[in-house]
N, C-alpha and C positions, 0 to 999 in steps of 0.2 A: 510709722513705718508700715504698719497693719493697713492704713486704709490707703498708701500708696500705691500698695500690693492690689488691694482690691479694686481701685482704680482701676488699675496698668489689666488686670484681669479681665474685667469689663471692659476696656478700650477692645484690648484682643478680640473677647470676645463680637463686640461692635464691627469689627474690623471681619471675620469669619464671614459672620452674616450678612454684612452689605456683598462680599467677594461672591458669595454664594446666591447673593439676587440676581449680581451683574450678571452671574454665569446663564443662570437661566431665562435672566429675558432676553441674553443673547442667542440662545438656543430658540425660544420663541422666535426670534425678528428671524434667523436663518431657515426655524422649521415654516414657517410664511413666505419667504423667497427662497424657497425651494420649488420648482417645476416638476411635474411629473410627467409634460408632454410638451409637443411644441407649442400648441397655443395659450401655454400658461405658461410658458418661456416668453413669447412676444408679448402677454401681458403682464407680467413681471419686471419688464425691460424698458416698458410704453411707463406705465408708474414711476421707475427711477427715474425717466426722464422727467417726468411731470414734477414730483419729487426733488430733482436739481433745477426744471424753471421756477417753481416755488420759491424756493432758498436764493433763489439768483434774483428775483421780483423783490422779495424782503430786504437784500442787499440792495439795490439797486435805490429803493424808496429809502432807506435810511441816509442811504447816499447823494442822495439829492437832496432830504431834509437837513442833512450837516452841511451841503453846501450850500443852503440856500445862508446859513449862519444868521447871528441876532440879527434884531432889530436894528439896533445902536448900525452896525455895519451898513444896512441897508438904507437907511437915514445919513448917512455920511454919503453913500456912493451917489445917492441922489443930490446931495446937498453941493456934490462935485464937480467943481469947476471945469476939470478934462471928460469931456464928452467918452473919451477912451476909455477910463474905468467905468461909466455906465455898460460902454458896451460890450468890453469885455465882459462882465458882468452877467449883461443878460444871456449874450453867447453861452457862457458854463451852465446857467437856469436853466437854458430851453434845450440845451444838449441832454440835461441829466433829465427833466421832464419827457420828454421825448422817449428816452430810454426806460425810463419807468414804463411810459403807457405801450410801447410795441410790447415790451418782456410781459407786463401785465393782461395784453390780449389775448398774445402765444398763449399763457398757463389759461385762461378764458376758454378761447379753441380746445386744448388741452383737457380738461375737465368738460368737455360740453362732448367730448370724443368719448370719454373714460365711464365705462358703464359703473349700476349702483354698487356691484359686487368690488370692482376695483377703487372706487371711492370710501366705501368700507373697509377693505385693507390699507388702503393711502391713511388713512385714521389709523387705523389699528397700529401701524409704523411709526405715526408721528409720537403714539402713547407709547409706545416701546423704548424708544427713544429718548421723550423727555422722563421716562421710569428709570433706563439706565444711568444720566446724567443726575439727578436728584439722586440714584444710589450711588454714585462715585463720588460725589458731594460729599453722603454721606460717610465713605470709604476716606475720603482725605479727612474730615474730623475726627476720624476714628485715629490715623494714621498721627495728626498730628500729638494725640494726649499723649501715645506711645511715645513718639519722638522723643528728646532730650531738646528744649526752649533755648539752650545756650548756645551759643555759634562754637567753632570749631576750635577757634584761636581761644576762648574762654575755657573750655574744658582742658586746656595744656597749659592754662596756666597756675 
């Protein structure tokens, strides 16, 4: 019962400290997109954007890597007697490629616009970022030793 207690204690305390990282690299990522004039507003605003074509290029690339699907697939549609699944086929390939490489250029453009000062905060965001996510990580392990393991309907019975 002793070392249940001291568990449950540790989790807490577990649980305290990640809430309290969260807090403050969130206060970091806002005291960094904070402005103090206009042209650190329009550079603040030009990053998010770069920021959202980034994350949209990463989508986009995953998303044509899963559509291109296995092997096996691709060896069937070729091996395929109706000329129409080839070319439906390749139509979805060169649509998603396509999209890849324009989205891909934009964040190109983008970054070739974005001076080294704003390229160093573009960093500094993404570490913020994956700091917060690895500490809410660590905040749901915490959360779960607390929790109670058994479903809702087991504990009434």
């Amino acid at each position: 019962m002793e070392k249940a207690l001291l568990d449950l204690t540790d989790a807490e305390g577990e649980l305290k400290l990640s809430e309290m990282k969260i807090d403050e690299k969130e206060r970091e990522l806002t005291e960094l997109l904070r402005a103090e004039n206009k042209e650190q507003a329009l550079e603040i605003s030009f990053l998010l954007e770069m920021k959202e074509a980034e994350d949209l290029t990463k989508k986009l690339a995953i998303e044509a890597f899963m559509g291109g699907d296995s092997i096996s697939s691709a060896a069937y549609l070729l091996d395929s007697e109706n000329v129409g699944d080839l070319i439906f086929r390749r139509a979805i390939l060169l649509e998603a490629t396509e999209a890849v490489e324009k989205q891909s250029q934009d964040y190109a453009v983008m970054r070739e616009a974005a001076s080294a000062s704003m390229l160093d905060i573009a960093d500094q965001i993404d570490d913020l970022l994956a700091d917060i996510l690895d500490e809410k990580g660590r905040r749901t392990q915490a959360e779960e030793k607390i929790l109670p393991n058994e479903s809702p309907d087991k504990q009434y019975q």
